[in-house]
C-alpha positions, 0 to 999 in steps of 0.5 A, a space after each residue: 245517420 246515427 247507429 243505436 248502440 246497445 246500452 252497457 249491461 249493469 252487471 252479469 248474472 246467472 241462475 245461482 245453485 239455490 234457483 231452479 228457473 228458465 234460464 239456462 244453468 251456467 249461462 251469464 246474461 246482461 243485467 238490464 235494470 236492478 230494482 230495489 223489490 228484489 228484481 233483476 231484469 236480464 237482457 235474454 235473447 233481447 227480451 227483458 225477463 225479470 228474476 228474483 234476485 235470491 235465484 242469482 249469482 251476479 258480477 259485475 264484469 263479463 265472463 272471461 272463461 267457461 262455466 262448468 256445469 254439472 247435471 244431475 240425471 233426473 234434470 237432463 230427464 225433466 229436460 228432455 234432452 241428453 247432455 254430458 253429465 258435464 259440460 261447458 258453457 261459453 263465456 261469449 255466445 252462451 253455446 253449451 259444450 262437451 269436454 275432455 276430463 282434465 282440459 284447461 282450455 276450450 274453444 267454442 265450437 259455435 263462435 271459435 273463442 278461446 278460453 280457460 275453464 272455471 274449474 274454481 267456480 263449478 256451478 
């Protein structure tokens, strides 16, 4: 018996500082398809959801290191919820996480992968 694989992303793609939209801020997901109306569909949680291409950041390799993500207070107000003005994301499982001023390095407290901190890519 054959194991499906899953198909290799075309890239990774973020909610850029222009877009305010679902997904969540710092997080990198799987592209799926890019078509050529300005529409890039995002392998989220294994569904498909299409976003305007103008509201991303894309690359075309994974994450390596955290994403750094700095609120304003009015967001973590119209969420609901209460985070660190600052936190990170992990490059690896999309796990949000608070971290000491200055660190360099983090590990994930979800999946324990280790890595750097994207301090030159602020988002």
């Amino acid at each position: 018996m054959i194991t499906p694989t899953r198909l290799q992303p075309k890239g990774w793609a973020r909610v850029g500082p222009a877009g305010a939209h679902t997904l969540r801020r710092g997080a990198w997901y799987p592209v799926v398809r890019i078509s050529s109306s300005n529409i890039v569909v995002l392998d989220v949680n294994r569904h498909n959801v299409p976003v305007d291409r103008r509201l991303l950041e894309i690359r075309y390799h994974a994450p390596e290191r955290w994403t750094i993500v700095r609120c304003e207070p009015r967001v973590m107000e119209r969420l609901g919820r209460i985070f660190p003005l600052t936190y990170a994301v992990c490059p690896a499982c999309r796990h949000r996480q608070a971290f000491e001023a200055g660190a360099q390095q983090l590990t994930c407290d979800k999946c324990h992968k280790a890595a750097g901190l994207a301090w030159d890519e602020l988002s």
